[in-house]
C-alpha positions in Angstrom: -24.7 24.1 -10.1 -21.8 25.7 -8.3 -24.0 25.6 -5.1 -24.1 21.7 -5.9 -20.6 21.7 -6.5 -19.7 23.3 -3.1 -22.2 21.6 -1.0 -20.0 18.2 -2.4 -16.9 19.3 -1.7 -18.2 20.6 2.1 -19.4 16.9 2.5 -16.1 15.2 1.6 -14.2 17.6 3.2 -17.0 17.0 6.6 -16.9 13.0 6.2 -13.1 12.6 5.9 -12.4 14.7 8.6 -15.0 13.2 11.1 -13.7 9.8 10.0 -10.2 11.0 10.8 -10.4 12.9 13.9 -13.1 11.8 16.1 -11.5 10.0 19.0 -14.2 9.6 21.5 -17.1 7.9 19.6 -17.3 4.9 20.1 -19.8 2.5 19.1 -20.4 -0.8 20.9 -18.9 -2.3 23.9 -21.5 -0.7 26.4 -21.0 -3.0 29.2 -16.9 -2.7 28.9 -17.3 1.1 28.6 -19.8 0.9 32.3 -17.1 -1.0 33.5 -14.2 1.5 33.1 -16.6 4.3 34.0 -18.0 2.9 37.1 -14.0 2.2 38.3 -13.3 5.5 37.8 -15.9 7.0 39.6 -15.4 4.9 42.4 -11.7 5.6 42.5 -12.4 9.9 42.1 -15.4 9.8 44.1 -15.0 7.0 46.9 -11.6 7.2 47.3 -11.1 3.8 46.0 -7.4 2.3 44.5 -8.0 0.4 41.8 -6.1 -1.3 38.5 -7.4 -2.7 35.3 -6.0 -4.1 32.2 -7.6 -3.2 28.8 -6.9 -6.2 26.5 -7.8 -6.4 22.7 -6.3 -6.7 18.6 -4.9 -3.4 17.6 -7.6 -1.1 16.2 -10.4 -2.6 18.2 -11.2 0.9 20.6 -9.0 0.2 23.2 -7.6 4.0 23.8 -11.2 5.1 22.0 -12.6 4.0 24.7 -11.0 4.9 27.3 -11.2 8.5 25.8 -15.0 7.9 25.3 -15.4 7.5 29.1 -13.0 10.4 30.3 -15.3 13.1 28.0 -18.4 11.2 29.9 -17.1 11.6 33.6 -16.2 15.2 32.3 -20.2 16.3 33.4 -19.2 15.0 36.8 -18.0 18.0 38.6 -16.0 15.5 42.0 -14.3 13.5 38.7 -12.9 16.7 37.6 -12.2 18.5 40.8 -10.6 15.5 42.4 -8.5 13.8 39.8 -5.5 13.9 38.3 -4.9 12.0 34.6 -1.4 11.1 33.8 -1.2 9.3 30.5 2.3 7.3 29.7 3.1 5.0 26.5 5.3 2.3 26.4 6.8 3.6 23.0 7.5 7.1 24.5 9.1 6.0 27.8 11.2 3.2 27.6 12.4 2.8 30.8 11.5 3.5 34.2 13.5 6.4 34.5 11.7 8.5 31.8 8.2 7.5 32.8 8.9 8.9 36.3 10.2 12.4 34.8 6.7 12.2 33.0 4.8 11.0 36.0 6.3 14.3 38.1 6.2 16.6 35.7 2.0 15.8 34.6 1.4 15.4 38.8 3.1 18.9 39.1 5.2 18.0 42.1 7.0 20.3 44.2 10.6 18.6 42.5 9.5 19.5 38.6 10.1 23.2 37.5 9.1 24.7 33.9 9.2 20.9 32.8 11.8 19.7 34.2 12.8 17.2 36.7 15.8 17.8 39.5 17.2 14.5 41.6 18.6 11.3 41.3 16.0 8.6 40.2 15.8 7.1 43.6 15.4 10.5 45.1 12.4 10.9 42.8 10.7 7.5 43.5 10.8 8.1 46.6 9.4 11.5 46.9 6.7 10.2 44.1 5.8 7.5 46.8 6.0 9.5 50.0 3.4 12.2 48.0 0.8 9.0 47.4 1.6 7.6 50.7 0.9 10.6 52.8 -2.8 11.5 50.9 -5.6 9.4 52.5 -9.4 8.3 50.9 -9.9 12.3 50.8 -6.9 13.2 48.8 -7.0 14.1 44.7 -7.2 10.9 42.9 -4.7 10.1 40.5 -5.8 8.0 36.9 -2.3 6.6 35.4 -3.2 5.5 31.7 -0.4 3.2 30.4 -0.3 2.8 26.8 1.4 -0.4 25.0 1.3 -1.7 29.1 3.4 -4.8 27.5 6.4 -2.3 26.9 6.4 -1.6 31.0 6.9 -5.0 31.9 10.4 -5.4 30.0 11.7 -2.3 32.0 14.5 -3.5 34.5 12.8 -5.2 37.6 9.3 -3.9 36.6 10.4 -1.1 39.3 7.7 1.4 38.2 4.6 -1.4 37.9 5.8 -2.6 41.5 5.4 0.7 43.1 2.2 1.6 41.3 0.1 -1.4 42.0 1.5 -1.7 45.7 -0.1 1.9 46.3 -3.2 1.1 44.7 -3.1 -1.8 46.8 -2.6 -0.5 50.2 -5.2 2.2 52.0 -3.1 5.4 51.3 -4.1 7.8 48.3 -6.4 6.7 45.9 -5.2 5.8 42.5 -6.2 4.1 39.5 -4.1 2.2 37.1 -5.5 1.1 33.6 -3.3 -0.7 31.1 -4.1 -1.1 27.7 -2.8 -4.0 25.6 -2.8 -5.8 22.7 -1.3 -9.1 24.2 -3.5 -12.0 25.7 -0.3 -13.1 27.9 0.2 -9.7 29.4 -0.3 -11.0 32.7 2.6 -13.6 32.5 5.0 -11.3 31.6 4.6 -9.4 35.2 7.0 -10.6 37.8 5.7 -12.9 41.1 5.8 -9.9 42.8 3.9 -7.7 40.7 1.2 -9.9 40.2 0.3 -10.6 43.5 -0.3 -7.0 44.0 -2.4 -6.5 40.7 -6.5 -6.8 40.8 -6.5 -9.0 37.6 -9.4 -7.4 36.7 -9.4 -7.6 33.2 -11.6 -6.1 30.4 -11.6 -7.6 27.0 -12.7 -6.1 23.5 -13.1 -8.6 20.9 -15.0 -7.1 18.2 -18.1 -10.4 17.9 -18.3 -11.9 14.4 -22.2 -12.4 15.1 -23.0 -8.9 14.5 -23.1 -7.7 10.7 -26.8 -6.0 11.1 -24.8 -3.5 13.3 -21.8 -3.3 11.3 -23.8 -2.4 8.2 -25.4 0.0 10.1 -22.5 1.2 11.1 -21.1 1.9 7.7 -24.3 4.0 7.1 -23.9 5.8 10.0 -20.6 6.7 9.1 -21.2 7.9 5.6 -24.2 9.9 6.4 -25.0 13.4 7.5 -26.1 14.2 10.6 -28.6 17.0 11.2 -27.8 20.4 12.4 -29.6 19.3 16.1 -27.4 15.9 16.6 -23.9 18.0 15.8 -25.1 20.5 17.9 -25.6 17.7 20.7 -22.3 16.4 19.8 -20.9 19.7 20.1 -22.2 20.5 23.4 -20.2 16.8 24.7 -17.1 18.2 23.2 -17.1 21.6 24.8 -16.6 19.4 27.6 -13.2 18.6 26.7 -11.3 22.2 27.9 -11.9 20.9 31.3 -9.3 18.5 30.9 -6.2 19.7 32.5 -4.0 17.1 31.0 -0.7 17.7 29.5 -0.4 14.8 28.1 -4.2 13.7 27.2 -4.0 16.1 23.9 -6.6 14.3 22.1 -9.5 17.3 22.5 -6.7 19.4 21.2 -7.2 18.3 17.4 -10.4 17.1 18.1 -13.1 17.0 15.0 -15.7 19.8 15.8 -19.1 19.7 13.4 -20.6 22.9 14.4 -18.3 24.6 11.8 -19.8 23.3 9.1 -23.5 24.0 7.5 -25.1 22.0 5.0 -28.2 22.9 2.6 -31.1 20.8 4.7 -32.2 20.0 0.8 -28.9 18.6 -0.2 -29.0 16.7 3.1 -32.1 14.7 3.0 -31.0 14.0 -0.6 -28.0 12.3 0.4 -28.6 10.5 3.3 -31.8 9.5 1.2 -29.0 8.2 -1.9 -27.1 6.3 1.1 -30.3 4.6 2.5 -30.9 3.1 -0.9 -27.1 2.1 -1.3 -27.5 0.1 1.8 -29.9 -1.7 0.7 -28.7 -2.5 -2.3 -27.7 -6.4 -2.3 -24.6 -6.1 -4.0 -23.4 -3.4 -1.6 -24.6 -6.0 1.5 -22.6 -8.8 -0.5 -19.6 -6.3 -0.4 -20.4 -5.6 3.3 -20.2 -9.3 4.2 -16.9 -9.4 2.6 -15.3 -7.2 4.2 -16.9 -7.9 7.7 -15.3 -11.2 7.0 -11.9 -10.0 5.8 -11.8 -7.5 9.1 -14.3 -6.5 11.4 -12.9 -4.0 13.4 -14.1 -0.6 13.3 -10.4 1.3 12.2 -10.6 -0.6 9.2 -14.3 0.0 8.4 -13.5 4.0 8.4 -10.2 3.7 6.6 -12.3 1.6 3.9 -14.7 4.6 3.3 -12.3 7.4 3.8 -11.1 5.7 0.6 -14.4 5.8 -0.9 -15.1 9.2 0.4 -11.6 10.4 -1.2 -13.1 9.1 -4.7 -16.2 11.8 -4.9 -16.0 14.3 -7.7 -18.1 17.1 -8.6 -19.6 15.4 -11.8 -20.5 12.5 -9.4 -21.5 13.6 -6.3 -22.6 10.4 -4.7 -21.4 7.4 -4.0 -22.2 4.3 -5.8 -22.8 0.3 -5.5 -19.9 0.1 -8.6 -17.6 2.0 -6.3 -18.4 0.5 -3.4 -17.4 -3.2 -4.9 -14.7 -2.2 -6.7 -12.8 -0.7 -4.0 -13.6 -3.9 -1.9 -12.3 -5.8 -4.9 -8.6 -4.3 -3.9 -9.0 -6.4 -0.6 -9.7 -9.6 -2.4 -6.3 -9.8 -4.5 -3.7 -12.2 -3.6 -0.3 -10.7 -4.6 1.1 -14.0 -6.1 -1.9 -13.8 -8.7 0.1 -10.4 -9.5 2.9 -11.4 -9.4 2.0 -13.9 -12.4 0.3 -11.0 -14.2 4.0 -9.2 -14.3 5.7 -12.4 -15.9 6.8 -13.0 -19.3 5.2 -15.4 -21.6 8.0 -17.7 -21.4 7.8 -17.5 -17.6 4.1 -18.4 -17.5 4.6 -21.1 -19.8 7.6 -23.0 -17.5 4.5 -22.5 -14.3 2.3 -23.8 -16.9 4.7 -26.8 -17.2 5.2 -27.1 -13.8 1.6 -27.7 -13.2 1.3 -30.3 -15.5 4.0 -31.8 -14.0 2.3 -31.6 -10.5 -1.1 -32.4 -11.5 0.2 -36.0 -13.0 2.9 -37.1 -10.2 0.5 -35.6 -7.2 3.2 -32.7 -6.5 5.7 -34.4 -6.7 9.7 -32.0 -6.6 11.0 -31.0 -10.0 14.2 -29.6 -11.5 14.6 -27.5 -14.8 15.1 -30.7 -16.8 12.2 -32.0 -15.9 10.2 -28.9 -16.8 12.3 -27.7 -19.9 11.3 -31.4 -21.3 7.6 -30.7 -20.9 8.0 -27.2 -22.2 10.2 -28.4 -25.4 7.0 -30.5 -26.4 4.7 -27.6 -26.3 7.4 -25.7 -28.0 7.5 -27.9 -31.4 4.5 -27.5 -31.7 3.8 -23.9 -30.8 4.0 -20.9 -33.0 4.8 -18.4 -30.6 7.5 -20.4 -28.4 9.7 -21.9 -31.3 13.5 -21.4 -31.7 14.0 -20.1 -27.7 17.4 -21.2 -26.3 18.0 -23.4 -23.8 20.3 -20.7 -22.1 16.9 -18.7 -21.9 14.9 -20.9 -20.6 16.9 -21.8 -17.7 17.7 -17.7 -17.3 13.8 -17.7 -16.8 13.4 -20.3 -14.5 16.2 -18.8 -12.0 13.8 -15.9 -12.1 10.6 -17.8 -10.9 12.6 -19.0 -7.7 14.3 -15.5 -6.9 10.6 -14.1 -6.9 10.0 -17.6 -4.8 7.1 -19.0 -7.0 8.9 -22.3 -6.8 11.2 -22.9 -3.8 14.3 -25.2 -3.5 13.5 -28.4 -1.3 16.6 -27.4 0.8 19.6 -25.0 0.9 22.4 -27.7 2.2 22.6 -28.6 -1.4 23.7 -25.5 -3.3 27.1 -26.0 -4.8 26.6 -29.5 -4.9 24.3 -30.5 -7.4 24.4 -28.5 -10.6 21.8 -26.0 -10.6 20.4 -27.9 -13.8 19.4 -31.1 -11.6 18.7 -29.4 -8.3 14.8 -30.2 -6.9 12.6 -27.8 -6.1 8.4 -27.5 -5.3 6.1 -25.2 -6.7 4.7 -22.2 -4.2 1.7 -21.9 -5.7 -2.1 -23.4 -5.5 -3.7 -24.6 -9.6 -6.0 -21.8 -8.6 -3.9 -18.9 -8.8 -2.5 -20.2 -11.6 -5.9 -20.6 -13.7 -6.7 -16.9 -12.4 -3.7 -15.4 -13.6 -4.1 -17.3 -17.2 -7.8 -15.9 -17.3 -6.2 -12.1 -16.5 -3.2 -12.5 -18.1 -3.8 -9.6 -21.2 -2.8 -10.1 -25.0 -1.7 -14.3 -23.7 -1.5 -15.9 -27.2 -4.5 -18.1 -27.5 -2.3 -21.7 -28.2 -0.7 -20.7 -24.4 -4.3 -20.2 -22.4 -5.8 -23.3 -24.1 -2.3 -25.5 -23.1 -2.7 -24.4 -19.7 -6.6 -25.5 -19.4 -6.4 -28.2 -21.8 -5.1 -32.0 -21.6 -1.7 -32.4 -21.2 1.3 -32.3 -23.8 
């Protein structure tokens, strides 16, 4: 048993670091990842300039894959003797003048010393130009990657992007700029003069909503355990990695490794035999759908079952269908149902009012009169809400429209109208309402039946 016992806690600690710490797996997207790979072997082995943008919702791959093909092209020995990577991010370096410190400094130029950067930033343009300049189709190529590329363009006259796609433009030495994005309209924020001399080639990764065999079989993929001949293929790719000379690619630096863990081959085939049945399992594939629904992008997929991997104990090793749904159920609450759930009776019972009130006059704008009349006929005849004051009521119904469950019709008249008479709408649908008087615990029975029943 405390063989068991380890072998689980080797397997959480295995999934959730894979799941956290694998940045060049990628699954998916074949034809966009042959079209980045094939522009930069063109551009370190034909001498070809080239620029790209990488366009797509956060958490879709977008740096994934660009790290997916740079471990690829690192079997290709002209890639890696001929080029140069020099990774910026629109976060890090917010203006030009930083990003060309970075630039020299990761192109180790003959004007950077121990990391820093001597000269005026005009001085340093220029020599940054005259070094592309004077290379020809033979020289090293240089990749720039620019992260958040959005962030560039609002950098005073777009200095930096001008130089860099007029080089890649013009016959001298061969670079490649990629950009990577989350913004559709990326290509109207560049100046006239910056566009003309960008490619527009653009590469787009939209995760399809027509593909839920592959995300379910993604999930499995993801939760199971490889065999000892896969992470040592895996391995091999990643070993790879020291070849690249990048001071600012530091990705293989943290990188999750597999080979250092071993797994009892029994224990294996037991739980990836457990996970194949879970799979199947038509109230996990209901959960599934639900989710791929809610989000289908793969960041959220492995931040969903690092969640459920986090949940394994030794008493129960694996994971089940229970689990599964009731950790999707979290996704599925709306936070004004809970925000019902932490009112008090009295509170509930004005929204009950207020309901009434809307169902009969189609919606129509209320004020506390209104609703403290409908709630004073419930009242008399109610054991629980006898004898409140008025001054109570009306303390609770300020509190439903500082928490904004009803909303004043407009703001010009505060200070005008007493706050008695002043109109407001309700912010709410009848069917939060209904679910919050169904969950709502220890509700006194003559309250849940007013709120379903025919109307006082």
């Amino acid at each position: 048993m405390p063989e068991a016992g380890q072998e689980v806690i080797k397997v959480r600690r295995f999934l959730k670091e894979r799941l956290q710490r694998d940045y060049t797996s990628l699954r998916g997207y074949e034809a966009e990842r042959s079209n980045v790979r094939q522009l930069l072997q063109r551009t370190a082995e034909m001498g070809e300039s080239n620029s790209l943008l990488l366009i797509g919702p956060r958490g879709a791959g977008k740096t994934t894959l660009i790290n997916a093909v740079l471990t690829d092209l690192l079997d290709n020995k002209a890639f890696v003797d001929n080029t140069l990577i020099v990774h910026l991010d629109g976060n890090l370096h917010t203006d030009d003048r930083i990003a060309l410190k970075s630039i020299t400094v990761q192109m180790r130029l003959e004007n950077a010393a121990d990391g820093k950067v001597f000269g005026s930033f005009a001085e340093n343009l220029a020599f940054l130009l005259q070094c592309l300049k004077a290379g020809d189709k033979k020289s090293k190529s240089v990749v720039f990657i620019l992260e958040e590329f959005d962030l560039f363009c609002t950098h005073h006259n777009q200095t930096l992007l001008y130089n860099l796609f007029d080089v890649s433009q013009s016959a001298q030495a061969p670079i490649c700029v990629l950009g990577v994005t989350c913004r559709l309209d990326v290509i109207e924020l560049l100046e006239k003069r910056v566009k003309s001399r960008f490619s527009h080639r653009q590469v787009f990764l939209f995760p399809s909503a027509n593909q839920f065999e592959e995300y379910s079989a993604l999930f499995q993929e993801l939760i199971s355990i490889p065999s000892s001949k896969e992470l040592k293929i895996t391995a091999d790719r990643l070993d790879s990695l020291e070849l690249l000379k990048s001071e600012a690619c530091t990705f293989q630096l943290n990188h999750f490794d597999g080979v250092e863990y071993t797994f009892d081959k029994r224990f294996v085939d037991n739980w990836n035999k457990e996970i194949s049945k879970l799979i199947k399992s038509p109230a996990v594939q209901r959960t599934l759908q639900t989710l791929y629904d809610f989000d289908i992008s793969q960041a959220f997929l492995k931040m969903f079952i690092f969640r459920l991997v986090a949940q394994m104990k030794l008493e129960a090793p694996h994971i089940t269908a229970d689990q599964v749904t009731a950790l999707a159920s979290q996704y599925e609450c709306d936070d004004k149902v809970d925000l019902l759930l932490g009112l008090s009776v009295l509170e509930l019972c004005l929204i009950i009012a207020i309901k009434h009130h809307s169902t009969i006059y189609d919606r129509d704008p209320f004020n506390f009169e209104i609703v403290f009349g409908r709630f004073n006929k419930f009242a008399k005849v109610s054991s629980t809400m006898q004898g409140i004051e008025r001054a109570i009521v009306l303390k609770a119904f300020e509190h439903l429209r500082i928490v904004e469950l009803i909303m004043p019709l407009s703001s010009s008249g505060v200070g005008k109208v007493q706050k008695e008479f002043e109109m407001h709408k309700l912010a709410l649908t009848y069917g939060q309402i209904h679910l919050a008087v169904q969950r709502y615990q220890a509700l006194p029975t003559e309250v849940a039946q007013w709120a379903q029943s025919s109307l006082i």
